[in-house]
N, C-alpha and C positions, 0 to 999 in steps of 0.2 A: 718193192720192199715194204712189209708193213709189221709192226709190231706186234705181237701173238700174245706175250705175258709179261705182265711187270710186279716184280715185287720190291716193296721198300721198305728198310725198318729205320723206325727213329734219323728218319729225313726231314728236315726243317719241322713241322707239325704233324707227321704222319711217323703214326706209333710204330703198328703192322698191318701190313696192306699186298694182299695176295690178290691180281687181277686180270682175270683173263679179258682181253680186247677184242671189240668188235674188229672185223675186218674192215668196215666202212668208215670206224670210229665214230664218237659217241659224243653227246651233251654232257659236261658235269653242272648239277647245279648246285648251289649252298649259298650261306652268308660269307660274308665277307670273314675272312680268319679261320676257319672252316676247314682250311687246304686244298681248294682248288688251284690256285698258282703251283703249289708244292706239289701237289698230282703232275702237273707239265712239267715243273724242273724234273724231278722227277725222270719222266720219261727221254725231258731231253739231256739229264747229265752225260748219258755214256756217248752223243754224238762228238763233245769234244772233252769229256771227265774235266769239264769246272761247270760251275753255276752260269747258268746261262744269262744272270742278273751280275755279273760279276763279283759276287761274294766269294771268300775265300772259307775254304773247307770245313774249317773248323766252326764260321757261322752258317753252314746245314747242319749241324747235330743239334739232335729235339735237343731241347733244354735240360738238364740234368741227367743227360747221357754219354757216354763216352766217346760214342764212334756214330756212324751210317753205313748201311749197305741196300746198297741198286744192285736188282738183275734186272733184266731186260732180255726176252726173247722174240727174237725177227724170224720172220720166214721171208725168201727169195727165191728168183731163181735157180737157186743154186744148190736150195736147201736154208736150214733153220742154224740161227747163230745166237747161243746167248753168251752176253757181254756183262760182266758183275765187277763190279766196284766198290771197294770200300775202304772207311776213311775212321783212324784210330789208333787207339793205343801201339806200341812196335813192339818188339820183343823186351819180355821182362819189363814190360809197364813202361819204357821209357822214350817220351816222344812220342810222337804221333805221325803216322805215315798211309799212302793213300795204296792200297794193293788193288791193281785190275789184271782180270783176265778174260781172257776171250776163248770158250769153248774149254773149259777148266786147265786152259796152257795159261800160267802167269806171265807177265807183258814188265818187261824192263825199261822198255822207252813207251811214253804214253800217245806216239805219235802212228803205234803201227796198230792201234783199234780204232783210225782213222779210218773211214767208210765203210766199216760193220755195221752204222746204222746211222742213216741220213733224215733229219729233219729239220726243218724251218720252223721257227717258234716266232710268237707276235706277240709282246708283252703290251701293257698299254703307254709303262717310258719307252718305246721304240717312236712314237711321235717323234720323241727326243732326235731321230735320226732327218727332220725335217727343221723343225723349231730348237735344235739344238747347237752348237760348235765344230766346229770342222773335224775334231779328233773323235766324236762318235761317228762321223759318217768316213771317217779313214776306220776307224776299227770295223762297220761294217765291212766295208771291201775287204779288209786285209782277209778275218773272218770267212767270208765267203769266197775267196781268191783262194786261201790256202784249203778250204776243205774240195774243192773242185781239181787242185792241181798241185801236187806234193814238188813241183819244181818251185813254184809260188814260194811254199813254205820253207822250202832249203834255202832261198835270198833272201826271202823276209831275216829270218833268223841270225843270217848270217851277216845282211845290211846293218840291223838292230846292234851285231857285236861289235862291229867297226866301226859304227854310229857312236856308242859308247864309250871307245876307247878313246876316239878320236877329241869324243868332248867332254871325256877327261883330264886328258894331257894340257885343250886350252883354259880349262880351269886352273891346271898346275903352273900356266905360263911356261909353258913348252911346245913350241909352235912347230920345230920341226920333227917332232915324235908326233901330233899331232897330221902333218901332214902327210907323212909314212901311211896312214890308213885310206887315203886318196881314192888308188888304184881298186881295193875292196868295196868302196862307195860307189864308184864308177861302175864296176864290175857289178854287180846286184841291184845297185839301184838302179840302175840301168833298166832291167830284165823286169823289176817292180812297176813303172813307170809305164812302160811298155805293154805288159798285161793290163793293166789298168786302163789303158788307151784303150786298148781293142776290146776289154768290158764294155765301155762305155759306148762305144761306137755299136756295138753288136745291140746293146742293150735301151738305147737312146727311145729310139722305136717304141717297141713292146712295152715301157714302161708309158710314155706318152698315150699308146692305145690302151692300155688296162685304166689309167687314170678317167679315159673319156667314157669306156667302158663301163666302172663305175660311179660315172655321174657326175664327172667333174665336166662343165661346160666352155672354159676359157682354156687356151694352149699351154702347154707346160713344157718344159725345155733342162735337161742334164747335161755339164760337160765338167770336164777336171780340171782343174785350174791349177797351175802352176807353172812349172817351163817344161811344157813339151817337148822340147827338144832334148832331151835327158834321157828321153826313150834310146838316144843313144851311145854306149858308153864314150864314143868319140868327142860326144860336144862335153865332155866333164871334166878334162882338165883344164880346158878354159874356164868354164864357169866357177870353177874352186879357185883358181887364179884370182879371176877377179873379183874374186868374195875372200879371200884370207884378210886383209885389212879389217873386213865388218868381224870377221869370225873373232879374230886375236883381240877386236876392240869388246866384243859381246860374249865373249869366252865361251860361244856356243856355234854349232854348224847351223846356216843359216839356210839353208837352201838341198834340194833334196825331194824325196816321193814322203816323208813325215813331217813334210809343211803343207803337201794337198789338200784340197778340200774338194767335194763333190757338191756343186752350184748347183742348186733346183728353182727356175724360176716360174711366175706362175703370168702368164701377158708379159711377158718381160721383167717382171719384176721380183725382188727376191719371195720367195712362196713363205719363205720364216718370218717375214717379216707383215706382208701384206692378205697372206692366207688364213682361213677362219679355221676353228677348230676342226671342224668336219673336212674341209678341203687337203689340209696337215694330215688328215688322220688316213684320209684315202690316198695322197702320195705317199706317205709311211708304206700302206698296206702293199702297193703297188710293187713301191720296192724289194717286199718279202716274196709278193708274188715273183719278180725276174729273178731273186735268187734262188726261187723253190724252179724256176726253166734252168738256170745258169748249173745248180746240182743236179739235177737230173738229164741234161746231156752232157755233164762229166761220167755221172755214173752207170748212165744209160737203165734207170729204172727212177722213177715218180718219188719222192721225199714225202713222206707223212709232214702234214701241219696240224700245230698246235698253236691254237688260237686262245689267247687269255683275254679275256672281255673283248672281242675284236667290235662288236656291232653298237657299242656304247658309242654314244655321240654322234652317229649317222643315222640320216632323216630314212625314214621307212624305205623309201626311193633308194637310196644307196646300199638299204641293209639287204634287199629283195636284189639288189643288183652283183652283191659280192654274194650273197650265198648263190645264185646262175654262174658265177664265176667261177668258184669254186666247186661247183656240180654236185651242191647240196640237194637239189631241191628232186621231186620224187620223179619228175621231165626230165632232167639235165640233156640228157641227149647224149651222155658221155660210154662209150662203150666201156670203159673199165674206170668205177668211182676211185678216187684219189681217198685216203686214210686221212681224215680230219675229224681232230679232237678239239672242242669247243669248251668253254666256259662262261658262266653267266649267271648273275646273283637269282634272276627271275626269268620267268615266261617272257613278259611284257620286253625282251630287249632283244629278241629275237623275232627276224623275219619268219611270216605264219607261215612259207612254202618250206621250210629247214626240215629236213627228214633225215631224222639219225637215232640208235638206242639212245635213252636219257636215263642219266644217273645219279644219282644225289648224294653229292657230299656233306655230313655232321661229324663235328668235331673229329677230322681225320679219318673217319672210317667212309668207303666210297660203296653201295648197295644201288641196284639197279632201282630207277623205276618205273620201267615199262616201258613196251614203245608204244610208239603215239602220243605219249606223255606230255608233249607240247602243244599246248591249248591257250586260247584265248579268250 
């Protein structure tokens, strides 16, 4: 799968922007402010139509415009898919509402242009998913859990509604309306719990070898922490059992797959804590890399990446190591190149072996400039 054409009007800094894509995908460079970020959200809105930064809709409209509109055109196996979104005024001026379609058929639920276009993005807060709190690296999984597996997302959603109701009633001090939602908790959480296991297990590996891969020298180690035993709905009437006392005293569900956390240690110890910037930045990247494998033997085709300053803060040694990794370089050895799209203020922050078109971003507007264009 790889993206063919992207157009954007008055998307966060980018006025109009009509862009056909390389197949190998490209360097953009510019200053900061410029729109290189907004070139990637950009391309990566229509994989889930929200901000891949977590902003909300209305903070992508350029500034003193009313609305946004993304197309995006993919070619596949299967044939060519564009996917268009936009985000604005509603009828007769009132409210503002996000209309998408896929293939000029309008889309009523935003959940079924789910895998019309797959990609991994890498911002540089995604460190945050190492040096950061337990609830970014649960909304990674859940993230990547649900774009690989629509069962995922049916429990996810439906834990989350019974999550909610549950821990509103002990707010209200109505503990048996509260525990009415029990068997729904059991029931998905359950199924959550479970997938998440057997991520982690499949995934433990592969991410420990790409870490060493590029450049990390000491042993690294993932596992999910919480009560495993929840993987089955059988063990959760006890354990809500013997949590209602804490729950009725904290007016909140205490226990659950949305108290997880995914533990990365680096020699044993915790890697957020004891790991250096560049150490942090290479298990971050590690991580995108197993869920750029995790989507693509869902989807059974390769995710285009979109890397936003990936090579910042990694010694020449690791930069030389992840562009081999990711089959940038003009050797790679890769029978069929992977669709990566780069970002980078300058030359100088880029590994010399990187071989890709290079394009230059000013003040929103993106113009080729040349290939080879990356010089030292």
């Amino acid at each position: 799968m790889r993206a063919v054409h992207l157009d954007a009007h008055d998307f966060r800094n980018l006025r109009r922007l009509a862009l056909d894509l390389p197949a190998e995908g490209a360097v953009f460079f510019g200053d900061n402010g410029h729109g290189k970020t907004s070139l990637l959200e950009a391309m990566y809105y229509p994989v889930l139509l929200r901000s891949v930064r977590g902003a909300r809709d209305g903070d992508l409209v350029r500034r003193g415009e009313a609305g946004f509109f993304v197309r995006l055109v993919v070619a596949s196996a299967t044939g060519a898919t564009t996917i268009e979104a936009g985000f604005g005024h509603g009828s007769g001026g009132v409210g503002r509402q996000k209309r998408v379609a896929v293939d000029g058929a309008p889309l009523e639920r935003l959940t079924d242009a789910l895998g019309a276009w797959i990609a991994v993005a890498f911002l540089p807060s995604d460190v945050e998913l190492v040096s950061g709190g337990a609830a970014i690296r649960r909304q990674f999984l859940d993230r990547m859990l649900c774009l690989a597996d629509g069962e995922y997302l049916r429990a996810l959603r439906r834990y989350r509604a019974a999550l909610d109701q549950r821990n509103a009633a002990l707010r209200q001090g109505q503990p048996a309306a509260a525990w009415a939602f029990d068997p729904l908790l059991a029931k998905y959480g359950a199924m959550l719990v479970a997938r998440r296991q057997d991520w982690v297990s499949r995934s433990r590996g592969p991410w420990a070898e790409t870490c060493s891969a590029l450049g990390e020298p000491m042993p690294v180690f993932f596992e999910l922490t919480g009560d495993g035993s929840l993987g089955d709905p059988a063990a959760w009437p006890d354990a809500l059992g013997a949590a209602r006392v804490r729950d009725q005293q904290h007016r909140v569900t205490g226990l659950g797959p949305h108290r997880d956390d995914l533990s990365l240690t680096l020699d044993r110890a915790p890697l957020r804590v004891i790991g250096s910037t560049g150490q942090q930045r290479t298990a971050a990247i590690a991580l995108k890399l197993c869920e750029r494998d995790t989507l693509a033997q869902a989807a059974g085709q390769a995710p285009a990446l979109l890397l936003d300053d990936v090579f910042a803060e990694l010694d020449r040694d690791r930069q030389d190591r992840l562009a081999h990794r990711l089959g940038l370089g003009p050797d790679s050895g890769q029978p069929v190149r992977p669709q990566v799209f780069v970002t980078a203020p300058r030359a100088d922050e880029l590994p010399p072996l990187l071989d890709l078109p290079v394009y230059r971003v000013e003040h929103g507007a993106v113009s080729p400039a040349g290939l080879g264009a990356i010089s030292r």
